[in-house]
LUMTORFI-454974 format. One record per residue (C-alpha): x, y, z; chain. Coordinates in nm, 4 decimals, always signed. Layout:
<recs>
X X; Y Y; Z Z; c A $
...
</recs>
This chain:
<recs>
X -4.2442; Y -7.8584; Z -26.9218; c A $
X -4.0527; Y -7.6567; Z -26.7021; c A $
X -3.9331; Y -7.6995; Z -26.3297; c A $
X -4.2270; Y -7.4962; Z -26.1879; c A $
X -4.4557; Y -7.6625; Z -26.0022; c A $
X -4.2416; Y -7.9728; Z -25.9213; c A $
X -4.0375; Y -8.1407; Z -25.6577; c A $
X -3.7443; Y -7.9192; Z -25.7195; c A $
X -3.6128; Y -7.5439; Z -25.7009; c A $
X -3.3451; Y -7.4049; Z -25.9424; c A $
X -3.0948; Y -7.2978; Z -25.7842; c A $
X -2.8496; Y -7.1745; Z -26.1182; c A $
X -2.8728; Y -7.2875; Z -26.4856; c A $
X -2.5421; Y -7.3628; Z -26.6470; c A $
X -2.5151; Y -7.3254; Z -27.0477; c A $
X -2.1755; Y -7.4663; Z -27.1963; c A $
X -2.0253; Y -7.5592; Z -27.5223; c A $
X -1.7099; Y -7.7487; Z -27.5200; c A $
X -1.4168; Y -7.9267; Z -27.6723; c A $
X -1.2435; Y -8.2644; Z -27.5640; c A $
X -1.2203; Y -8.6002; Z -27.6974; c A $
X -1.4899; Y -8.8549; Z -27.6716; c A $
X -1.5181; Y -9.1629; Z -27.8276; c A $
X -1.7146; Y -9.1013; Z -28.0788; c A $
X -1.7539; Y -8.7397; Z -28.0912; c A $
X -1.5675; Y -8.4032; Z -27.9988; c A $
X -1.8137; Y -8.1178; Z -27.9354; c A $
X -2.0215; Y -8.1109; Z -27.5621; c A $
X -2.3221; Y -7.8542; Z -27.5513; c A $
X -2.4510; Y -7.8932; Z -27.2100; c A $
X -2.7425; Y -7.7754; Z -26.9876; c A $
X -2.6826; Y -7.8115; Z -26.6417; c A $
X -2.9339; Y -7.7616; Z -26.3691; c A $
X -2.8081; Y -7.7132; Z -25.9986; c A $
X -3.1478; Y -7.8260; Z -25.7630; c A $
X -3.2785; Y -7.8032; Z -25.4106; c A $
X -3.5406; Y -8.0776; Z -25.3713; c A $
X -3.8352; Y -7.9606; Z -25.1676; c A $
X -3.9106; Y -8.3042; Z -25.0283; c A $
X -3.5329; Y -8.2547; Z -24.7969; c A $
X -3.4182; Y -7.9466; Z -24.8871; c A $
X -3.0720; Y -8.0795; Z -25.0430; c A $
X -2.9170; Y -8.0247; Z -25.3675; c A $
X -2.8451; Y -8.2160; Z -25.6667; c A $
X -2.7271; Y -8.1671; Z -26.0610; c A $
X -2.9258; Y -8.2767; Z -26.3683; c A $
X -2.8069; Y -8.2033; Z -26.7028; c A $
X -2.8202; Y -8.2821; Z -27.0385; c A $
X -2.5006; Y -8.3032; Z -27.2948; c A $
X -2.5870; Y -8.2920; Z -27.6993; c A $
X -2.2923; Y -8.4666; Z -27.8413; c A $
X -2.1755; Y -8.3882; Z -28.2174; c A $
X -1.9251; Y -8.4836; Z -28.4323; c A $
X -1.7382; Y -8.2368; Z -28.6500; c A $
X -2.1129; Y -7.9949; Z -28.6012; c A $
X -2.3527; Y -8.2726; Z -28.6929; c A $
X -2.5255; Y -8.4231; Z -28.4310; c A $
X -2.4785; Y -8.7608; Z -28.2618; c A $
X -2.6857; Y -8.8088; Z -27.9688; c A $
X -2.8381; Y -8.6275; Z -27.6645; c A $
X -2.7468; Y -8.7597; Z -27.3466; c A $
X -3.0079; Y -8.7389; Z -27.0157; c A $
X -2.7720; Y -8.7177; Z -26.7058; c A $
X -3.0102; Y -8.7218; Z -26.3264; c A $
X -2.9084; Y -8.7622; Z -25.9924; c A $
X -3.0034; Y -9.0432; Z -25.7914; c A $
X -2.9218; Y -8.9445; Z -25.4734; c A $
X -2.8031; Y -8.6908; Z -25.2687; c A $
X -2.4467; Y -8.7679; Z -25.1870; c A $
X -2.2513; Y -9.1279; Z -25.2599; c A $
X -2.2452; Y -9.4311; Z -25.0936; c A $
X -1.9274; Y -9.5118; Z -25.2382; c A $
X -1.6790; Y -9.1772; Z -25.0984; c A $
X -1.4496; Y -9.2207; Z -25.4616; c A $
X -1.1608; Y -8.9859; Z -25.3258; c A $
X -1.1295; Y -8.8037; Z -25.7001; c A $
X -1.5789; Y -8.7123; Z -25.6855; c A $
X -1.7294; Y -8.4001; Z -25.4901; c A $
X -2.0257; Y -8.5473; Z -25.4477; c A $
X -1.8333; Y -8.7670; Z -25.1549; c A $
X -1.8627; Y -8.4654; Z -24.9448; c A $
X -2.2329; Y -8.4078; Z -24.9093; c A $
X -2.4207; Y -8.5735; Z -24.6193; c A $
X -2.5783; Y -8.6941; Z -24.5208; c A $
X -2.6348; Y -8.8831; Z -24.8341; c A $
X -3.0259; Y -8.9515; Z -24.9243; c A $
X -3.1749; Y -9.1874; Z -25.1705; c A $
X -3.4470; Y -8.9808; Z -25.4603; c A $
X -3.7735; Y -9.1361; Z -25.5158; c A $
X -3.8618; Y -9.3127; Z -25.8380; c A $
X -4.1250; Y -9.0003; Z -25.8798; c A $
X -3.8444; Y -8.7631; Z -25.8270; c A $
X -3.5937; Y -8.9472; Z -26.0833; c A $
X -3.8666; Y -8.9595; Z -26.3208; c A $
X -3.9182; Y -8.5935; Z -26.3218; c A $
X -3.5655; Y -8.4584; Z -26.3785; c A $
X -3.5578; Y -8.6944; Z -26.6822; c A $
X -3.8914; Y -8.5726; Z -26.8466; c A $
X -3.8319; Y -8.2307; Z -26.7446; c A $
X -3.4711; Y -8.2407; Z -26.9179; c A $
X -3.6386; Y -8.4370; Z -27.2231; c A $
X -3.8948; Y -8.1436; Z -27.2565; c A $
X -3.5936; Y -7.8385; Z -27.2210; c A $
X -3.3702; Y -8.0364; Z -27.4538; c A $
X -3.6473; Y -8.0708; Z -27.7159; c A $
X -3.7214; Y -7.7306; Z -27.6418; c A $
X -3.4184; Y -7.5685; Z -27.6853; c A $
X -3.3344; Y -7.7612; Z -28.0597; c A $
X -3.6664; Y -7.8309; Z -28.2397; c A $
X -3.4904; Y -7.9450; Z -28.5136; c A $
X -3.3081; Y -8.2637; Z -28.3570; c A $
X -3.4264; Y -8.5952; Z -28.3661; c A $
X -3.1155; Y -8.7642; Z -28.2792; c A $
X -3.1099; Y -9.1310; Z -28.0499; c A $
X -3.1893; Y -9.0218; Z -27.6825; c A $
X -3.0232; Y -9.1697; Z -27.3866; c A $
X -3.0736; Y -9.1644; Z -27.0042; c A $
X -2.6967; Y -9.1972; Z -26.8514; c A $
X -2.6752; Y -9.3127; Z -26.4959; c A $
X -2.3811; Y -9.1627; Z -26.4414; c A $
X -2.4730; Y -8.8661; Z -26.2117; c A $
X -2.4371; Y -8.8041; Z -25.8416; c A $
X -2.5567; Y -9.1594; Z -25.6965; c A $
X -2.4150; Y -9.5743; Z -25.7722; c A $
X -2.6550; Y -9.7302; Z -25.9617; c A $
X -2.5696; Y -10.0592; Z -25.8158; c A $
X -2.7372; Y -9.9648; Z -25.4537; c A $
X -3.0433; Y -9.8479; Z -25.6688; c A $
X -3.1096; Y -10.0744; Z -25.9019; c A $
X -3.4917; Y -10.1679; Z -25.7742; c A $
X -3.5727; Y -9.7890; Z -25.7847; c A $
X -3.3812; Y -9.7131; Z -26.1033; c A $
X -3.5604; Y -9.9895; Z -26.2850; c A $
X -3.9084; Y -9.9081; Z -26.1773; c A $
X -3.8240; Y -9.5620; Z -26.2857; c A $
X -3.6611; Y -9.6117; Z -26.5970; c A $
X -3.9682; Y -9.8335; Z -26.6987; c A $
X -4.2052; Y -9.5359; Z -26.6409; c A $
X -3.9495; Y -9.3599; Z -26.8266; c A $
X -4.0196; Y -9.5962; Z -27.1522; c A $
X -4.3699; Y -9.5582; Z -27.0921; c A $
X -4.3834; Y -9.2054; Z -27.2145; c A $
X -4.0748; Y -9.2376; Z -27.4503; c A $
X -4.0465; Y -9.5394; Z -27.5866; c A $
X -3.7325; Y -9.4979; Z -27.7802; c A $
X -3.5420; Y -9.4069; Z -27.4821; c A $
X -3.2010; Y -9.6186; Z -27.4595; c A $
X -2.9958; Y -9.6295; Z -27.1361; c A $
X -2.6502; Y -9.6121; Z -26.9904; c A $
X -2.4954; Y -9.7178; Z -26.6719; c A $
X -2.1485; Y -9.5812; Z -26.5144; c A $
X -2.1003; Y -9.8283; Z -26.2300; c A $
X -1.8029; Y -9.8313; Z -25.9532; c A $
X -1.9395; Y -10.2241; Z -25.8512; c A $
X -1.9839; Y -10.1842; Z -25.5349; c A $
X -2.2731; Y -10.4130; Z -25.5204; c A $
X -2.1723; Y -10.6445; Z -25.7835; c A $
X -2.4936; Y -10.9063; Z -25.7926; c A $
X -2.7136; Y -10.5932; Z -25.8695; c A $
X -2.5552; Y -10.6184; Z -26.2210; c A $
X -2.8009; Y -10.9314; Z -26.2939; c A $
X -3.0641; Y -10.7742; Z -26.1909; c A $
X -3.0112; Y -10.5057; Z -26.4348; c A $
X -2.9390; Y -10.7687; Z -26.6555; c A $
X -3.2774; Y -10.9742; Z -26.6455; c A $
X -3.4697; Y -10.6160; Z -26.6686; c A $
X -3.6369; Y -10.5978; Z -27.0276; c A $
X -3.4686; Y -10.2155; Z -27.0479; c A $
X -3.2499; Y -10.1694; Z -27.3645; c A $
X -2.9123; Y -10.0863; Z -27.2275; c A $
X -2.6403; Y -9.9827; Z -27.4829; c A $
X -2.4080; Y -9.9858; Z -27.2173; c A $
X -2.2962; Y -10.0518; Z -26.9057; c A $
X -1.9430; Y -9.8336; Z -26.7829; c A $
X -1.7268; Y -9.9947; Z -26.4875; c A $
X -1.4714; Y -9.8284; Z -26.3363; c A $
X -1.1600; Y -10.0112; Z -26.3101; c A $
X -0.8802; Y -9.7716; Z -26.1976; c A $
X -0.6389; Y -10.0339; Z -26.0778; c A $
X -0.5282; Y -10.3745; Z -26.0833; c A $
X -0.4382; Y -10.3914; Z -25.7449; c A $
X -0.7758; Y -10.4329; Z -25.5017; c A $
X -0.6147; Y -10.2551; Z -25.2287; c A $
X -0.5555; Y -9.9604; Z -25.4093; c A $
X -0.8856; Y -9.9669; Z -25.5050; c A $
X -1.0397; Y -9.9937; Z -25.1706; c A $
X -0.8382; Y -9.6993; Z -25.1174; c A $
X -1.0046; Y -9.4712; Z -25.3776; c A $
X -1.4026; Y -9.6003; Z -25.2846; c A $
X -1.3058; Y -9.5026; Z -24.9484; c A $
X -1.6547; Y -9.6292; Z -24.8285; c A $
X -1.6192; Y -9.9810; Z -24.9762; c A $
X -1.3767; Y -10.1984; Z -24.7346; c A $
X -1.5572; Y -10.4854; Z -24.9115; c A $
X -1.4917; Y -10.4316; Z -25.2398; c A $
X -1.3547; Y -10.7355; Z -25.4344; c A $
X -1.2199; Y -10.6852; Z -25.7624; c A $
X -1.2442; Y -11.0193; Z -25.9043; c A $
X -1.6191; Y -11.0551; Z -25.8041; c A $
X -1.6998; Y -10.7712; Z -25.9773; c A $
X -1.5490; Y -10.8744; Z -26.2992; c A $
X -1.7466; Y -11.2196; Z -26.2792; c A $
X -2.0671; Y -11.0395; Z -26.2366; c A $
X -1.9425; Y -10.8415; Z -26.5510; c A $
X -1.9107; Y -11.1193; Z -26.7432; c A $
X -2.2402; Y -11.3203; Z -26.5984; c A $
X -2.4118; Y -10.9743; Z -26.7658; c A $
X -2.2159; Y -10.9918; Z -27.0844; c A $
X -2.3511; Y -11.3705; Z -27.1034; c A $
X -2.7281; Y -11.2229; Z -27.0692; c A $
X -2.6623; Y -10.8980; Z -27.2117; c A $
X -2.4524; Y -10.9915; Z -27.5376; c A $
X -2.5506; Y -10.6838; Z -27.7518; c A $
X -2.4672; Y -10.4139; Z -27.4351; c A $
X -2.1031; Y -10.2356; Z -27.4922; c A $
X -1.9118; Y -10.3428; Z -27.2177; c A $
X -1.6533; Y -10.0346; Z -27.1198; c A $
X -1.3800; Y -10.0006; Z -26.8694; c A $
X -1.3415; Y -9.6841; Z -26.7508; c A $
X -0.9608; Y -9.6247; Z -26.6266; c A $
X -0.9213; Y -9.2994; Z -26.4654; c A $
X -0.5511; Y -9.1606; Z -26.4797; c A $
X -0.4213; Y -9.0088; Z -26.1637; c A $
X -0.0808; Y -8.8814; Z -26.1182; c A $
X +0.1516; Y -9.0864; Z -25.8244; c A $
X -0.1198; Y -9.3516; Z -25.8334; c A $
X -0.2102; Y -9.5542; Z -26.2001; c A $
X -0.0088; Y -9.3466; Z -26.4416; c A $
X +0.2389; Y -9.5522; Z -26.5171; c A $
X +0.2024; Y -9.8131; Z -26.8618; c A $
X +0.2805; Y -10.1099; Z -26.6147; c A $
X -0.0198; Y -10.0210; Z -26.3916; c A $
X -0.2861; Y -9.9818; Z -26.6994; c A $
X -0.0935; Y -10.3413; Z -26.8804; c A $
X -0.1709; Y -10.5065; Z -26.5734; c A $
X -0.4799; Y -10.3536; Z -26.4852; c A $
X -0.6087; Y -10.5103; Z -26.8738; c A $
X -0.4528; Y -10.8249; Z -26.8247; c A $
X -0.6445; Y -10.8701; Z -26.5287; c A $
X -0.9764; Y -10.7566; Z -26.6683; c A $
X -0.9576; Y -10.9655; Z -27.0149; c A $
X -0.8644; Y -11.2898; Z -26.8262; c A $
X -1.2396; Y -11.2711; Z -26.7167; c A $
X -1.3596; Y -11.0764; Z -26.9516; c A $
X -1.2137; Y -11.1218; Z -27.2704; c A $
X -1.1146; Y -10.9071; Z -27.5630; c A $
X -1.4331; Y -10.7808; Z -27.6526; c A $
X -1.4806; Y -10.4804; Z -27.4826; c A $
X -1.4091; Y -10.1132; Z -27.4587; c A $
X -1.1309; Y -9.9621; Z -27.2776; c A $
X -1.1875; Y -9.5578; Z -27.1801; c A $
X -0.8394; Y -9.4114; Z -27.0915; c A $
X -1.0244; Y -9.0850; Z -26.8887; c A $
X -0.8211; Y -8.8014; Z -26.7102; c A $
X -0.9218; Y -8.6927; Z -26.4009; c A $
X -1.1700; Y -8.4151; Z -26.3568; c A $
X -1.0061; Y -8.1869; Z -26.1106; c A $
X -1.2483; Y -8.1157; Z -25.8119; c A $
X -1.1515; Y -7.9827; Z -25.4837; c A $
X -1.2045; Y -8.3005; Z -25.3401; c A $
X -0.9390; Y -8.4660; Z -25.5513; c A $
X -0.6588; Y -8.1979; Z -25.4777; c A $
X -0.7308; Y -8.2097; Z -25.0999; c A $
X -0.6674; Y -8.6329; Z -25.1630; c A $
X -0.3767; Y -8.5511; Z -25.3071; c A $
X -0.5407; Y -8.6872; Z -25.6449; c A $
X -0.3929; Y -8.4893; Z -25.9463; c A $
X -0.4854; Y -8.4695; Z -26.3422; c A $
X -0.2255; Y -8.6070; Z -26.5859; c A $
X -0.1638; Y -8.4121; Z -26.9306; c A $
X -0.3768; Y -8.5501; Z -27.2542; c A $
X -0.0299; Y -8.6337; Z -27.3886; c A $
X +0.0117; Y -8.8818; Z -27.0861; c A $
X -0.3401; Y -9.0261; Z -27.2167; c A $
X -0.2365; Y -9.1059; Z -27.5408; c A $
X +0.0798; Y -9.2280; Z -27.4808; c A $
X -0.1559; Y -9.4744; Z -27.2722; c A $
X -0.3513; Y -9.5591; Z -27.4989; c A $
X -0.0975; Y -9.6469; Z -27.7625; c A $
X +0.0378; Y -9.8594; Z -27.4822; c A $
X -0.2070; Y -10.1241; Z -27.5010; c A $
X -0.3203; Y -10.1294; Z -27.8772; c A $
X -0.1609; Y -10.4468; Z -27.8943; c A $
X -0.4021; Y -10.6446; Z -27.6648; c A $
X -0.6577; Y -10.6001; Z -27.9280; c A $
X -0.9166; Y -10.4615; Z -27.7647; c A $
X -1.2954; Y -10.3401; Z -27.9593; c A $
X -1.1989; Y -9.9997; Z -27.8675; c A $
X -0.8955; Y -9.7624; Z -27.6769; c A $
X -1.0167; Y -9.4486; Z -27.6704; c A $
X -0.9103; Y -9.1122; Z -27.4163; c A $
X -1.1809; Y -8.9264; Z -27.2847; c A $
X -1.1187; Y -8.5082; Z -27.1551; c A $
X -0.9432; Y -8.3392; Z -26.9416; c A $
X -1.2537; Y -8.0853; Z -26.8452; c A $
X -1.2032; Y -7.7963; Z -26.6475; c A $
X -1.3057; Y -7.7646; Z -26.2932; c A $
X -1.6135; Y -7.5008; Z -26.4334; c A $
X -1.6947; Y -7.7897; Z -26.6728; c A $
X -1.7679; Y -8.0618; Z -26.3963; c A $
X -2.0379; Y -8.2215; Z -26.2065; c A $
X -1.9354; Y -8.5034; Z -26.0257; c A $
X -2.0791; Y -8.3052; Z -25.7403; c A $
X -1.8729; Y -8.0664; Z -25.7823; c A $
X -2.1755; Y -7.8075; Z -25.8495; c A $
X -2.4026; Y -7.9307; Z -25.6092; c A $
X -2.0766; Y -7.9382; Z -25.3622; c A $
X -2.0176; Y -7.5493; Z -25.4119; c A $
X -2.3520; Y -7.3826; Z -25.2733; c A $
X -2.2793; Y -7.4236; Z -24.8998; c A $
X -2.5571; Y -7.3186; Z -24.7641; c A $
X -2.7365; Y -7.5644; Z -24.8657; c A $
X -2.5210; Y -7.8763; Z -24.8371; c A $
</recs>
């Protein structure tokens, strides 16, 4: 299966192998596809990243878009500036998984490692959920060992029971939790003057209730001049365990460097500044600290590759 014949055009195909720290691995081969849909003639990323650890390897992660453009306008994520921003179709979902499914098993015959789809592309899962549901059910209905992931910003915090009372198998569900001041958040999801941090973490936990075997992870996202400081992050996870509790994940991530970010005065911290981070908070005695990159700007999607073809966007 190939992307002839279907809803989308390929526009460039992107072949990397990389190096950074993950949490349980430290080598990235990824497949990225940069796509004009036919249906509006916009474009979007889908990819697929085969994680290994120390060259064995570990799992094979799915990554499609769900829309083009983001309702949420996160400050640090290209994908904020295309418009205007258009929901996919459960059809058209559906086919960048299977197609990337087919490439991936394609391109390494000999790997039979645990597949995951990771909603974590262009798109918030959270204004989705009804058509990322349906679709990731058809999804199970021609791979039935499929597992899925969620990255989530909250910005529709009830959708999170809704994923919860699905009968998917999520292995986890990502929030992103960059500050423990709400202001400052509502400053970063520039397109969510509603956002309400402590609502979101009580939906959290309502899922954890229903969902008890899903990892629960934090994602903190370090950004120079705004959350970089050991006081920001110690706050930030007192605030999220006194809802939450102890038993969850904490992903210390630097900032992918996008035009966007630089042009919102957003800038990367050093690894260094990530592990000094992370041995900050070891004593709250959380499941897991772990720091995740930095990735280069020729590494990213986020939008970011979608966001560079002009004359389409």
């Amino acid at each position: 299966m190939t992307w002839t014949n279907s809803a989308y055009e390929v526009i460039e195909t992107i072949n990397d192998e990389y190096f950074f720290a993950g949490s349980a691995w430290n080598t990235q081969i990824a497949k990225r596809f940069v796509l004009k849909t036919k249906r509006f003639g916009r474009l979007i990323e889908a990819s697929y990243y085969l994680h290994l650890d120390k060259g064995k390897p570990f799992n094979i992660a799915f990554e499609p878009s769900t829309s083009f453009g983001c309702s949420v306008g996160c400050l640090f994520c290209a994908s904020g500036t295309l418009s205007p921003i258009k929901a996919l179709t459960v059809a058209e979902i559906v086919e960048q998984v299977n197609t990337l499914i087919a490439i991936y098993r394609r391109d390494f015959t000999d790997y039979r490692i645990r597949e995951d789809v990771f909603y974590s592309g262009i798109g918030e899962p959270t204004l989705m959920t009804n058509v990322l549901i349906e679709a990731s059910a058809r999804l199970l209905e021609q791979n039935p060992d499929l597992q899925f992931k969620m990255s989530t910003m909250g910005a529709l915090p009830s959708a999170l029971l809704r994923w919860a009372d699905s009968e998917l198998p999520l292995r986890s569900l990502q929030v992103g939790i960059p500050h423990w001041n709400e202001e400052k958040i509502k400053y970063l999801y520039s397109k969510c003057s509603k956002y309400n941090l402590h609502d979101v973490l009580q939906h959290v936990q309502l899922f954890m209730d229903k969902r008890p075997d899903t990892a629960i992870k934090i994602n903190y996202i370090v950004m120079e001049n705004y959350n970089n400081s050991l006081e920001d992050l110690k706050r930030t996870v007192e605030k999220v365990i006194s809802i939450l509790g102890c038993n969850i994940e904490l992903k210390i991530s630097c900032l992918n460097p996008t035009e966007f970010a630089e042009q919102n005065q957003l800038i990367a911290v050093k690894q260094q500044v990530l592990e000094t981070l992370a041995a900050g908070v070891q004593s709250f005695g959380l499941k897991k600290v772990y720091t995740f990159g930095p990735m280069s700007k020729d590494k990213l999607g986020c939008g970011q590759l979608a966001g560079n073809y002009k004359l389409f966007s």
